[in-house]
py3Dmol code that shows the C-alpha trace and the ligand (Angstrom):
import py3Dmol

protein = """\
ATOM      1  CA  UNK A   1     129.363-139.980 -24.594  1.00  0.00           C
ATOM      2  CA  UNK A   2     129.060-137.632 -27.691  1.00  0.00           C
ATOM      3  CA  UNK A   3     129.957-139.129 -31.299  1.00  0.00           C
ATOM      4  CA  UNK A   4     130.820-137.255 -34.488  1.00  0.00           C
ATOM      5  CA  UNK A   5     129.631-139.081 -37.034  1.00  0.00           C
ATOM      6  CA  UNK A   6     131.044-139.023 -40.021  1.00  0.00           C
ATOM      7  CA  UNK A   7     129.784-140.541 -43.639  1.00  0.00           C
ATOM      8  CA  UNK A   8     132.000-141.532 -46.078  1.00  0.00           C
ATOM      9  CA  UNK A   9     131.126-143.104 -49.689  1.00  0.00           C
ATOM     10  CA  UNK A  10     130.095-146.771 -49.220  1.00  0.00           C
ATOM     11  CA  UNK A  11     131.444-147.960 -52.469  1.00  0.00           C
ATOM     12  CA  UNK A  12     133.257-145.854 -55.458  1.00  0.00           C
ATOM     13  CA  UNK A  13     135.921-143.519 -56.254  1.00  0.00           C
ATOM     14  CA  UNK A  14     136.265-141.864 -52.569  1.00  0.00           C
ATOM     15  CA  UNK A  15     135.975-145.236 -50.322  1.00  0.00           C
ATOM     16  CA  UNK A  16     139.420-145.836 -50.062  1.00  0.00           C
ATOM     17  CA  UNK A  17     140.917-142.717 -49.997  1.00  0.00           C
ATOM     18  CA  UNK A  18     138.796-141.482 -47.451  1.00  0.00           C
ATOM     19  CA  UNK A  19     139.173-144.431 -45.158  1.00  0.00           C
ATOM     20  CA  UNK A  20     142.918-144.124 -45.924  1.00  0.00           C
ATOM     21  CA  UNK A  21     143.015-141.129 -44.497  1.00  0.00           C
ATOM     22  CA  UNK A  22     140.780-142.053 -41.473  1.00  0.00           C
ATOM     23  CA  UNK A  23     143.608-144.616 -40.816  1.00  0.00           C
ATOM     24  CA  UNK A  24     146.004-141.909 -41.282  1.00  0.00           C
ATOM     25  CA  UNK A  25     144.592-140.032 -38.404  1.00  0.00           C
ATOM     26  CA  UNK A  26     145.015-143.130 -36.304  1.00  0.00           C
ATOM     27  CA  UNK A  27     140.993-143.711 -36.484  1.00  0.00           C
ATOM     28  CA  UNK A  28     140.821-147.516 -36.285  1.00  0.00           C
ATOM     29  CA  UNK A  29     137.593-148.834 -38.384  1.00  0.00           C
ATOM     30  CA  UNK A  30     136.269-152.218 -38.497  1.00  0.00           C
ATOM     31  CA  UNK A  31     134.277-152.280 -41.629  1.00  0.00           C
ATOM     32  CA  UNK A  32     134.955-156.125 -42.313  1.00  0.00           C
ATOM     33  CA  UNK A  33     131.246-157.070 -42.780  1.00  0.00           C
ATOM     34  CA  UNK A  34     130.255-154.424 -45.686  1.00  0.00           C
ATOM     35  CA  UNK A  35     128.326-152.945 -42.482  1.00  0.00           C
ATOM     36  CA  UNK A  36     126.501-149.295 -43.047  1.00  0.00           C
ATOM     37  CA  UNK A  37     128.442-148.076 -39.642  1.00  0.00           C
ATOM     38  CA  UNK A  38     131.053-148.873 -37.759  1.00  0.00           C
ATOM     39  CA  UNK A  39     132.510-147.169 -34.577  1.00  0.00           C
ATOM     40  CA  UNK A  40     136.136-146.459 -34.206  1.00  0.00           C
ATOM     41  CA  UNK A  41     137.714-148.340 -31.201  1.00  0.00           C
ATOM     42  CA  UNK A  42     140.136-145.555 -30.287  1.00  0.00           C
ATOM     43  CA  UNK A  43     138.309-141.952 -31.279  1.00  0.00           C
ATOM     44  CA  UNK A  44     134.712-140.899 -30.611  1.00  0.00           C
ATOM     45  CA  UNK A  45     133.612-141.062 -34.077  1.00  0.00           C
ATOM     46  CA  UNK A  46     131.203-143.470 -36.091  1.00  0.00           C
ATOM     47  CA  UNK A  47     131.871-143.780 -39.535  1.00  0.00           C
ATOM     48  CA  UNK A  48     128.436-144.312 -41.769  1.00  0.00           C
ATOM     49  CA  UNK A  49     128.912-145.883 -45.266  1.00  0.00           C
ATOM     50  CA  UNK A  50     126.799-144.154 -47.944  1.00  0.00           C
ATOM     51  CA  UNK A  51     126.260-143.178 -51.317  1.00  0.00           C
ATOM     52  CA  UNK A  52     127.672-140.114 -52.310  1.00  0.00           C
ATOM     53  CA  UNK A  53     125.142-138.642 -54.181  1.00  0.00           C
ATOM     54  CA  UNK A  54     123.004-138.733 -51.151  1.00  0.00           C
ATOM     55  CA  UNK A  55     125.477-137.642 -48.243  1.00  0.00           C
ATOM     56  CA  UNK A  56     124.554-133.514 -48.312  1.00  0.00           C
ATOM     57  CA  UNK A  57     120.920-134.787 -47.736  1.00  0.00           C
ATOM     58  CA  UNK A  58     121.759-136.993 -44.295  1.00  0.00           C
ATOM     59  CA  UNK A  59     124.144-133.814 -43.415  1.00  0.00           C
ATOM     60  CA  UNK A  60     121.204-131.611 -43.358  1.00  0.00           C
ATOM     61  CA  UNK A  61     118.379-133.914 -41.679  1.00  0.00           C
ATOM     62  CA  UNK A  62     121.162-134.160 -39.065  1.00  0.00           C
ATOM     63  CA  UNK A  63     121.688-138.280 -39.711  1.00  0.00           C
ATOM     64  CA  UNK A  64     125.519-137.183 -40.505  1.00  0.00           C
ATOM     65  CA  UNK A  65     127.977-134.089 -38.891  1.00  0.00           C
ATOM     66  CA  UNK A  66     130.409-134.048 -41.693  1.00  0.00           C
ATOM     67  CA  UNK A  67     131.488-135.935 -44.270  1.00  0.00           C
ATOM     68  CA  UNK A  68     134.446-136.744 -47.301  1.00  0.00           C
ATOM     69  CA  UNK A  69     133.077-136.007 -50.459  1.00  0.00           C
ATOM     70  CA  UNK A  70     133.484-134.378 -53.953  1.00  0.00           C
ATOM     71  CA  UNK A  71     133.193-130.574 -53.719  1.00  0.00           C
ATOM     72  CA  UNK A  72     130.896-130.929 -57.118  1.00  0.00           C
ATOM     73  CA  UNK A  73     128.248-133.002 -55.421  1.00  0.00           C
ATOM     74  CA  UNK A  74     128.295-130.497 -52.321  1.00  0.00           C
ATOM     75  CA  UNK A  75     127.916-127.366 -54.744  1.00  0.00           C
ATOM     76  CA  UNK A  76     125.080-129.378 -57.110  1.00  0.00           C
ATOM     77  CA  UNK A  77     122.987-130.572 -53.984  1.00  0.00           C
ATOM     78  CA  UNK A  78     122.581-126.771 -53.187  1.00  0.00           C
ATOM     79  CA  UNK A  79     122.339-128.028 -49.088  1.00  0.00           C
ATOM     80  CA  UNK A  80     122.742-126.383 -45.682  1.00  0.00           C
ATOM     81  CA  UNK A  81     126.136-127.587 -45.999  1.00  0.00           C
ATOM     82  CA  UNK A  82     129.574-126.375 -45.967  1.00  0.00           C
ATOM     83  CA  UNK A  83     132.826-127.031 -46.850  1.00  0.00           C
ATOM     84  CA  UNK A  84     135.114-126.778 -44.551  1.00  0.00           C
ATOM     85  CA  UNK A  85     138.768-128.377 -46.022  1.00  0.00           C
ATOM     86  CA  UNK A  86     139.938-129.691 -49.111  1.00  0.00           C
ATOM     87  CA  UNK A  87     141.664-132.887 -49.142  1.00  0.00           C
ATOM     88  CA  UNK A  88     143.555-133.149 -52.307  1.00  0.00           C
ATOM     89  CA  UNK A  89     142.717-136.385 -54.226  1.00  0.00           C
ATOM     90  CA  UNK A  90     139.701-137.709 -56.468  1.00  0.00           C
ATOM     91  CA  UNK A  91     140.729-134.256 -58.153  1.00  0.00           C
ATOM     92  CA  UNK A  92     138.162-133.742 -61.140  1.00  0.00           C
ATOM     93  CA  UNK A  93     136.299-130.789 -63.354  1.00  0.00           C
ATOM     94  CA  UNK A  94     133.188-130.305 -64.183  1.00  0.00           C
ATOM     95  CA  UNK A  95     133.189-129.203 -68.102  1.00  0.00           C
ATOM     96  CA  UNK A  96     131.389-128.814 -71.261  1.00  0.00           C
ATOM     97  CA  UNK A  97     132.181-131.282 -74.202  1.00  0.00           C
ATOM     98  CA  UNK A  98     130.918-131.265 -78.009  1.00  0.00           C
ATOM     99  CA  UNK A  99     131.441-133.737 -80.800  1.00  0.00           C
ATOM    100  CA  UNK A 100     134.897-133.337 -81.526  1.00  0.00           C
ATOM    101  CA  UNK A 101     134.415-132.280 -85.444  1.00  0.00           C
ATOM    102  CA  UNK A 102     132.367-129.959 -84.334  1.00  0.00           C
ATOM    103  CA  UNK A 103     133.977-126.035 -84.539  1.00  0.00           C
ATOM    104  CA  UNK A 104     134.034-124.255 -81.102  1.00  0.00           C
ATOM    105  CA  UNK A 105     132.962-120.913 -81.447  1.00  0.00           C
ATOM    106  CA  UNK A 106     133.372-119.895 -77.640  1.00  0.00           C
ATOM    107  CA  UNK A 107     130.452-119.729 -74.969  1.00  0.00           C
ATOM    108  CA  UNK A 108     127.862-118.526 -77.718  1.00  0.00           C
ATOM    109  CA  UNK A 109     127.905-122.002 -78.917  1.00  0.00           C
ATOM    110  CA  UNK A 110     125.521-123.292 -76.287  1.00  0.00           C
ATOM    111  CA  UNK A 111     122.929-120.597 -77.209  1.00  0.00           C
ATOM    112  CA  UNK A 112     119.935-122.255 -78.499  1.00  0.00           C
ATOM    113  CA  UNK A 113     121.349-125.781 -78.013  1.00  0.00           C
ATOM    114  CA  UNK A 114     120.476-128.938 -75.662  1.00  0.00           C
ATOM    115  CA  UNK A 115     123.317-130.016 -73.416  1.00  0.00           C
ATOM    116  CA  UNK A 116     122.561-133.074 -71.417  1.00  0.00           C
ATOM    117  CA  UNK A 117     124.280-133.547 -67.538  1.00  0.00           C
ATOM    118  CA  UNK A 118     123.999-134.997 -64.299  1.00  0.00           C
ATOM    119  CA  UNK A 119     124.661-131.408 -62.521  1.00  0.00           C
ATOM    120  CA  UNK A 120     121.634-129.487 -63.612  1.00  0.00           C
ATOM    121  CA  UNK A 121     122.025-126.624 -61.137  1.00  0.00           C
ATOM    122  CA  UNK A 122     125.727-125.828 -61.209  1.00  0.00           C
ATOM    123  CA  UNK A 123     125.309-125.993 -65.275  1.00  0.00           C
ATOM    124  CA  UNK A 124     122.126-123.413 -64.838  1.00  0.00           C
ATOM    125  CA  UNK A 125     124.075-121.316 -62.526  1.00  0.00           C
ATOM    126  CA  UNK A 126     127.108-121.460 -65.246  1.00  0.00           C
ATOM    127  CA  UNK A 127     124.530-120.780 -68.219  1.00  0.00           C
ATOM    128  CA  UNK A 128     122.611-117.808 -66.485  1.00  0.00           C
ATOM    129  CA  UNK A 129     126.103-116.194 -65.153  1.00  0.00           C
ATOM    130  CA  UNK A 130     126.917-116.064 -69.201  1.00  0.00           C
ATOM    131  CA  UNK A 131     123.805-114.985 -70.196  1.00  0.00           C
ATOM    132  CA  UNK A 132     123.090-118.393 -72.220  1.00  0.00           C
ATOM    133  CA  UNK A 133     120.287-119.606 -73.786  1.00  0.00           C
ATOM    134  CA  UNK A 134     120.800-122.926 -73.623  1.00  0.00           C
ATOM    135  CA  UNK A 135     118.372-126.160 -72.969  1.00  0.00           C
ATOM    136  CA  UNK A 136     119.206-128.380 -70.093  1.00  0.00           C
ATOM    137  CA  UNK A 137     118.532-131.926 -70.027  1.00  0.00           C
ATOM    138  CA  UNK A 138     118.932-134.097 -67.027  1.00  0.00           C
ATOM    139  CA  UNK A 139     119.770-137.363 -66.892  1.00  0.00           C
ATOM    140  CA  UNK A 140     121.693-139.682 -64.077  1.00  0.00           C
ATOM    141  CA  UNK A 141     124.384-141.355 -65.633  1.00  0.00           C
ATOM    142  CA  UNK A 142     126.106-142.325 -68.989  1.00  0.00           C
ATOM    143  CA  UNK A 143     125.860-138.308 -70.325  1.00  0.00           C
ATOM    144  CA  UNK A 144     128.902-139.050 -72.516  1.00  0.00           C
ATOM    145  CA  UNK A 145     126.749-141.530 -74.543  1.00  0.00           C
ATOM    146  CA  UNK A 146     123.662-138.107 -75.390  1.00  0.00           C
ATOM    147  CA  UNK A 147     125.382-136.998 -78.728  1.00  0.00           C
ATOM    148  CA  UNK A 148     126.087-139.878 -80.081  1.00  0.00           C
ATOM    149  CA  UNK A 149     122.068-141.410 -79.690  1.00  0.00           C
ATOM    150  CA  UNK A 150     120.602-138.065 -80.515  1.00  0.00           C
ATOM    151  CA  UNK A 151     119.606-137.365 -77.137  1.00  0.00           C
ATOM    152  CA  UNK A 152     121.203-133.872 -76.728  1.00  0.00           C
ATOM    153  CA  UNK A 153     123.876-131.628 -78.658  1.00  0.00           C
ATOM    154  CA  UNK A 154     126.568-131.790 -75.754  1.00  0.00           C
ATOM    155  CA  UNK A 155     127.095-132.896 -72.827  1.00  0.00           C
ATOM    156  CA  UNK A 156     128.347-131.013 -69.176  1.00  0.00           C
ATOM    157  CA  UNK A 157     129.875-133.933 -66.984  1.00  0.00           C
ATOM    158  CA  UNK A 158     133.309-134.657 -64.810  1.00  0.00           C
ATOM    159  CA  UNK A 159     136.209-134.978 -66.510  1.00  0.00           C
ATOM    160  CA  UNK A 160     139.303-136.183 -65.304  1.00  0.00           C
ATOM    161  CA  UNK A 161     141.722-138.107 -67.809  1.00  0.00           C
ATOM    162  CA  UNK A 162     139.492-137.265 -70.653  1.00  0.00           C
ATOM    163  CA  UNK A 163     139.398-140.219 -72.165  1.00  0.00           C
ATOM    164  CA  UNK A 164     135.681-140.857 -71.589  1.00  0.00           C
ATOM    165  CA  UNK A 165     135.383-137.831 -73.780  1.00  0.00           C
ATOM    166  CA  UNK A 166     137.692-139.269 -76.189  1.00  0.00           C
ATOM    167  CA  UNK A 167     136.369-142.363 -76.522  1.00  0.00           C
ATOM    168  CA  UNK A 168     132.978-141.139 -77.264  1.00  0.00           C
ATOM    169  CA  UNK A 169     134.272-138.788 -79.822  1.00  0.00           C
ATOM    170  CA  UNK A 170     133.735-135.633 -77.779  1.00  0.00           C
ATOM    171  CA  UNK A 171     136.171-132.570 -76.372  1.00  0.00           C
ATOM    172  CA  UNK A 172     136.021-130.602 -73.767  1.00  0.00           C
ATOM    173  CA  UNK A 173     135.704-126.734 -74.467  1.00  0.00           C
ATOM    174  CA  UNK A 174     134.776-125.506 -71.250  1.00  0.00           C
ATOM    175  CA  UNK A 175     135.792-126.144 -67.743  1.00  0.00           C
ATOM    176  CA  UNK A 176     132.456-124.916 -65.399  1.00  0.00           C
ATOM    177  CA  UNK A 177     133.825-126.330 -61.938  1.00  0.00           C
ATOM    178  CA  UNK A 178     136.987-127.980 -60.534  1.00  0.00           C
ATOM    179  CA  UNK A 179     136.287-130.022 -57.751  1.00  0.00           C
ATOM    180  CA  UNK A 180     138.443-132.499 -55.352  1.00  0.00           C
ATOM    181  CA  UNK A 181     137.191-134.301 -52.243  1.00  0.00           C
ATOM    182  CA  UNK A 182     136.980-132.451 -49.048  1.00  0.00           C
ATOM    183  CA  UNK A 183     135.746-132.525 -45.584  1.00  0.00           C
ATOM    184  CA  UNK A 184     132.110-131.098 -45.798  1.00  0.00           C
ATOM    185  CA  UNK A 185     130.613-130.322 -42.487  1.00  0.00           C
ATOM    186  CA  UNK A 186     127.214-129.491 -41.111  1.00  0.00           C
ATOM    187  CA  UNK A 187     126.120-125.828 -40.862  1.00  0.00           C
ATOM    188  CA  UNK A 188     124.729-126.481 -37.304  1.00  0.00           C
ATOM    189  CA  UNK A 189     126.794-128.631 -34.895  1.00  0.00           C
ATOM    190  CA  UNK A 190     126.400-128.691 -31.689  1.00  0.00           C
ATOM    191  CA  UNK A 191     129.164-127.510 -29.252  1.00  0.00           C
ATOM    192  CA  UNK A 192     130.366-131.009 -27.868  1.00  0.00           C
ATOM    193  CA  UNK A 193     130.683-132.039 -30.850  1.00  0.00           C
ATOM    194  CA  UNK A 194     132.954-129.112 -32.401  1.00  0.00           C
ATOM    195  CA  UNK A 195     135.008-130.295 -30.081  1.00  0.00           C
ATOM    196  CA  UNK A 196     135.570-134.025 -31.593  1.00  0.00           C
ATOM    197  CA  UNK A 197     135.408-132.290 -35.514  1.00  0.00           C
ATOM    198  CA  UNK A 198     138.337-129.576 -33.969  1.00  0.00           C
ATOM    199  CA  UNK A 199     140.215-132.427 -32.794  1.00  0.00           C
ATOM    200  CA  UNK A 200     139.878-134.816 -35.955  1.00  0.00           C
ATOM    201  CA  UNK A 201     140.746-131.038 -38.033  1.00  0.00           C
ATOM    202  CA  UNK A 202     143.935-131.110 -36.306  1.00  0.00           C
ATOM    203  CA  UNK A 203     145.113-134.091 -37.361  1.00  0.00           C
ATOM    204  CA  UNK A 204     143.482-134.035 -40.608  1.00  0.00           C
ATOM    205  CA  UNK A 205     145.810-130.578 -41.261  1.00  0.00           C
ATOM    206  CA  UNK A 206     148.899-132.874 -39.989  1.00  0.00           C
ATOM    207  CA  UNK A 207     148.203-135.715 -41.915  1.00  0.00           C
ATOM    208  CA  UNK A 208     147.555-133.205 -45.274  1.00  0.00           C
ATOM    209  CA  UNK A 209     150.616-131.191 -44.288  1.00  0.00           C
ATOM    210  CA  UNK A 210     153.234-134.292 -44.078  1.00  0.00           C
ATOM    211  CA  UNK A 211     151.952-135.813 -47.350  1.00  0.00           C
ATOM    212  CA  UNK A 212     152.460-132.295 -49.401  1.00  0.00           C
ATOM    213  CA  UNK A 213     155.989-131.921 -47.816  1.00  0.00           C
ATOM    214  CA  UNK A 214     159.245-133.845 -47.417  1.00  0.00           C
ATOM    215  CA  UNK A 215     162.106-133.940 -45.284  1.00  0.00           C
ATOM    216  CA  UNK A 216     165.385-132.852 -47.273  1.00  0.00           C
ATOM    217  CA  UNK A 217     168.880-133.492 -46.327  1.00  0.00           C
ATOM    218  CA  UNK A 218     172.084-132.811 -48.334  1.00  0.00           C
ATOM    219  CA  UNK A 219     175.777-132.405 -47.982  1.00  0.00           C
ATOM    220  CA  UNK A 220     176.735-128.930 -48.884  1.00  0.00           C
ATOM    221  CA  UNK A 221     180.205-127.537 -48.683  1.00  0.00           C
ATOM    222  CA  UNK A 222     180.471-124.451 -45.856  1.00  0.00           C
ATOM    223  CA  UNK A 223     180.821-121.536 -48.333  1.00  0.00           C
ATOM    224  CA  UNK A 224     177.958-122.304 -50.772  1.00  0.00           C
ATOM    225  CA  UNK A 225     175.964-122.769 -47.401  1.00  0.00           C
ATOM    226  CA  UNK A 226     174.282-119.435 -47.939  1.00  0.00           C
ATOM    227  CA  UNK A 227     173.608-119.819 -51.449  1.00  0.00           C
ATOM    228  CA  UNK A 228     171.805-123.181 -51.234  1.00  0.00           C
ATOM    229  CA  UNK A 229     169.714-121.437 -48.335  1.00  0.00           C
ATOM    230  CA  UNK A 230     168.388-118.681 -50.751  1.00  0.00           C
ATOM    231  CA  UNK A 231     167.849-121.454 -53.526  1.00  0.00           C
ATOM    232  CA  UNK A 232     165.920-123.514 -51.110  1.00  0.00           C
ATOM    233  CA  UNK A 233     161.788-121.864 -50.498  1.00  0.00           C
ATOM    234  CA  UNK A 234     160.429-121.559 -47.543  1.00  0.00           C
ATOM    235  CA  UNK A 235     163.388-122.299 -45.828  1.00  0.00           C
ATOM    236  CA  UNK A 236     163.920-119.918 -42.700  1.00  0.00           C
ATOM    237  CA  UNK A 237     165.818-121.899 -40.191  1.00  0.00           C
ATOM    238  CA  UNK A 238     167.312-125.044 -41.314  1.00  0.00           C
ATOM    239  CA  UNK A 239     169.047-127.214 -39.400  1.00  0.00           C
ATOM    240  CA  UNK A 240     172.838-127.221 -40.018  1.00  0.00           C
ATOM    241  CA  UNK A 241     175.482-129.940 -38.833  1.00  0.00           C
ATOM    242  CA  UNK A 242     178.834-130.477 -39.198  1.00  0.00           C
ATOM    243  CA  UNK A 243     180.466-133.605 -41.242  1.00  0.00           C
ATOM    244  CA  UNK A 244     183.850-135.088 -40.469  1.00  0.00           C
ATOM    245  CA  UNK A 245     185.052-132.822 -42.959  1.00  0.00           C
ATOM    246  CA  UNK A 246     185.389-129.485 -42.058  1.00  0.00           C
ATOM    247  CA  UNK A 247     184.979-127.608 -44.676  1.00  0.00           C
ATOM    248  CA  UNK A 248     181.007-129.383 -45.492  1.00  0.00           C
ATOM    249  CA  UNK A 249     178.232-129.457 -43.507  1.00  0.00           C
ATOM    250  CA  UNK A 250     174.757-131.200 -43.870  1.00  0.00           C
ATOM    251  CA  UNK A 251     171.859-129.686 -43.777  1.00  0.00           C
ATOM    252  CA  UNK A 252     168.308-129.921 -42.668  1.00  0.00           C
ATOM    253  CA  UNK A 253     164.951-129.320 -43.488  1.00  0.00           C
ATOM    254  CA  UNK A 254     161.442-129.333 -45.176  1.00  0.00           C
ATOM    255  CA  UNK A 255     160.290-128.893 -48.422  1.00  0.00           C
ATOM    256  CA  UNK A 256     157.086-128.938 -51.000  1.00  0.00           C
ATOM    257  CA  UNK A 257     157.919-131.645 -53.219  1.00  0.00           C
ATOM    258  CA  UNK A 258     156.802-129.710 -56.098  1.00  0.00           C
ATOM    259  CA  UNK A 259     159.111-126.968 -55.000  1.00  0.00           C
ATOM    260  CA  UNK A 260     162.062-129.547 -55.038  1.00  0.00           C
ATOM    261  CA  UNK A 261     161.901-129.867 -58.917  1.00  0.00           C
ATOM    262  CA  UNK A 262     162.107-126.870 -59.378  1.00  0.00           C
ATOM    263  CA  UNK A 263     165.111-125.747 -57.846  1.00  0.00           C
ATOM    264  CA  UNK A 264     167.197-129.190 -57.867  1.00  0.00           C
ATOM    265  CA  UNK A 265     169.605-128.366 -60.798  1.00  0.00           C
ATOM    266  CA  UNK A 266     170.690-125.257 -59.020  1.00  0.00           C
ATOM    267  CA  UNK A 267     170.971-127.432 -55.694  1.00  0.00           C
ATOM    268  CA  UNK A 268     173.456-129.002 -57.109  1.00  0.00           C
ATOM    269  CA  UNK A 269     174.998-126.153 -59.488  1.00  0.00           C
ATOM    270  CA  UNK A 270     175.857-125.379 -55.848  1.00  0.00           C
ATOM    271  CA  UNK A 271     178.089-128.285 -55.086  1.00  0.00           C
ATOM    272  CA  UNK A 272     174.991-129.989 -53.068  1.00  0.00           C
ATOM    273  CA  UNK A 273     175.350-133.303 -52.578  1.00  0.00           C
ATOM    274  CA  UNK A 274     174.212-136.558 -51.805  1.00  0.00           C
ATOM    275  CA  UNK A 275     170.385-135.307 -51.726  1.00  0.00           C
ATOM    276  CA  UNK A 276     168.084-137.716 -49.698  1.00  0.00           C
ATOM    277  CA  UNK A 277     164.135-136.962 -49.766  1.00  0.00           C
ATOM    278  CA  UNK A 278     162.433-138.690 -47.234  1.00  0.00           C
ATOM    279  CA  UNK A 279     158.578-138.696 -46.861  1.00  0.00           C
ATOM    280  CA  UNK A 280     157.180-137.692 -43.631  1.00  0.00           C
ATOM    281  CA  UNK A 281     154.551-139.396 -41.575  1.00  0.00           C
ATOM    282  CA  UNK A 282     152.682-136.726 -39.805  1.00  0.00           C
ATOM    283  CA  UNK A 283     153.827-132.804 -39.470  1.00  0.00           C
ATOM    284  CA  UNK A 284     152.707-130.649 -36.415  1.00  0.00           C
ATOM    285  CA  UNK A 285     152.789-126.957 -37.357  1.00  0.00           C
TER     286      UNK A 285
END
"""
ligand_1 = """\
44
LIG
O 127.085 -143.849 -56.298
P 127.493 -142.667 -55.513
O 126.414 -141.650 -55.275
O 128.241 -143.025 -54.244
O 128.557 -141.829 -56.321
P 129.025 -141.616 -57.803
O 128.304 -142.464 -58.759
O 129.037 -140.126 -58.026
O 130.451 -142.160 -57.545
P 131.854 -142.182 -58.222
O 132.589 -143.141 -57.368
O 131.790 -142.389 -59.701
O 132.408 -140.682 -58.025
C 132.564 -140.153 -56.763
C 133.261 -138.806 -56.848
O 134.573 -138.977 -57.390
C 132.629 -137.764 -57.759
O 131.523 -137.106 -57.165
C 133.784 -136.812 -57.970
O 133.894 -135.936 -56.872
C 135.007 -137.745 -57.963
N 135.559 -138.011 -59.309
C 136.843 -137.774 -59.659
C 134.926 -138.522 -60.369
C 135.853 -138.579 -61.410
N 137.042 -138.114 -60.935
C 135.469 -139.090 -62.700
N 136.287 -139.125 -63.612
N 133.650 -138.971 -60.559
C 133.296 -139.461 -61.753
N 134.140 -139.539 -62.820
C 133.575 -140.153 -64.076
C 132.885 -139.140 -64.989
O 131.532 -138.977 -64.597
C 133.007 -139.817 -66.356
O 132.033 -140.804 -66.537
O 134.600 -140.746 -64.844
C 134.370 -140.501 -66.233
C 135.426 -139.601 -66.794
O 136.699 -140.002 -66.400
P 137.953 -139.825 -67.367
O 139.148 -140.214 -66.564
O 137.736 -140.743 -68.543
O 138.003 -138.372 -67.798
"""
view = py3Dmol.view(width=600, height=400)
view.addModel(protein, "pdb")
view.setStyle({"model": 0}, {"cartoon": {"style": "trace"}})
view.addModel(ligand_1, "xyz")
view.setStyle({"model": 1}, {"stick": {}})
view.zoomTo()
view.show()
């Protein structure tokens, strides 16, 4: 029987996350012994536990189909790799910093300068696409500490708080990349195969779909019915019920949650009442 298998960071920002929303999709993972696979019990799929940094590698020698990862480490590995979904969390940039008492002149700044990063070839890319003259030097971890010991004049790194930056007496001036994890797949997968990723797409899309939307119910009386309909986005066809009192009805339906805020004042400008927002588990399209 053909298995998809899939890696996922062994230990680090994305681990949970990603096995979250594995679980999510009803994949059911033993990893109880810190093992470096494990086979779900109810899906043709074998998870493999690995670093991140290395995961676009395995994809291409074929030891992995697809994989969650950060979009930076997929776009800085330069592999036969693609991605194919984003997945909304471990949400990130990648940017230039300088000493903070520095002045920031704009992009001519880095001319002539050393910046030190972890992400030579997305910074090169970023430095030849503005015509910069600017000295790259690599190194794998701590960048925020180069200023301060002399080893370089900036630094180009992931940012997502900022207070790394702050805390090292830098600022960011210049965001190169923004980057979240996503589903990065193998540019050659064989056919049986598809067939497992399509299905574990699908519910991927449902599980993405239900977390970025909410069911909404309210109590609205009949002749603002219309209005609240307009107010509402995205809202073709709710459903619409009567209550015990005739003249109100409730009504129906689903909503962004960002949306929500913005329109909830004139909700209830409308004579909308008692509001309920209820998460949803999985959503179908
Ligand atoms: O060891 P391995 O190869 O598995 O991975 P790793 O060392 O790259 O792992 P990890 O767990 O640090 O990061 C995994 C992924 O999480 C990254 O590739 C990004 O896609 C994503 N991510 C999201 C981040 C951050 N946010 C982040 N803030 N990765 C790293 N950071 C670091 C950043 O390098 C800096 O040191 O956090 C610091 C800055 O954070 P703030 O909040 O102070 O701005």
């Amino acid at each position: 029987m053909k298995i998809l298998k899939i890696a996922v960071q062994k230990s680090g920002r994305l681990n949970e996350q990603s096995l979250q929303l594995l679980k999510e999709c009803g994949i059911a993972i033993n990893n109880g012994n810190n093992r470096l696979k494990a086979r779900a019990s109810n899906f043709p799929v074998e998870v493999l536990f690995l670093r991140n940094s290395d995961i676009p590698q395995y994809i291409e020698d074929g030891v992995a189909d697809i994989s969650i990862i950060g979009e930076n480490v997929v776009i800085e590995k330069q592999k036969n790799v693609r991605i194919l979904e984003k997945l909304g969390f471990a949400k990130c940039r990648l940017s230039l910093a300088i000493p903070k008492n520095e002045t920031y002149t704009g992009l001519n700044f880095f001319n002539g300068i050393k910046v030190a990063t972890s992400y030579p070839n997305t910074l090169r890319k970023f430095l030849d696409e503005n015509k910069l003259d600017t000295e790259i030097h690599e190194i794998s971890g701590s960048v925020e500490i180069a200023p301060n010991i002399g080893l370089a004049d900036s630094i180009c790194d992931l940012v997502s708080s900022g207070s790394t930056l702050f805390s090292n007496g830098l600022k960011e001036v210049e965001v190169i990349l923004k980057s979240e994890a996503c589903l990065a797949v193998s540019q050659s997968i064989a056919p049986e195969i598809q067939l497992i990723l399509d299905k574990l797409l699908f519910r991927i899309r449902s599980v993405m779909a239900a977390r970025n939307n909410k069911y909404i119910l309210l109590n609205a009386p009949n002749d603002k019915l219309e209005k609240i309909i307009d107010v509402l986005p995205g809202m073709k066809s709710p459903t619409i019920m009567p209550l015990a009192d005739k003249n109100w009805s409730s009504l129906h339906s689903v909503i962004n949650e960002n949306d929500f805020w913005e329109v909830i004042d004139e909700l209830k400008e409308n004579g909308a009442q008692g509001i309920l927002i209820i998460p949803i588990e999985k959503m179908v399209a």
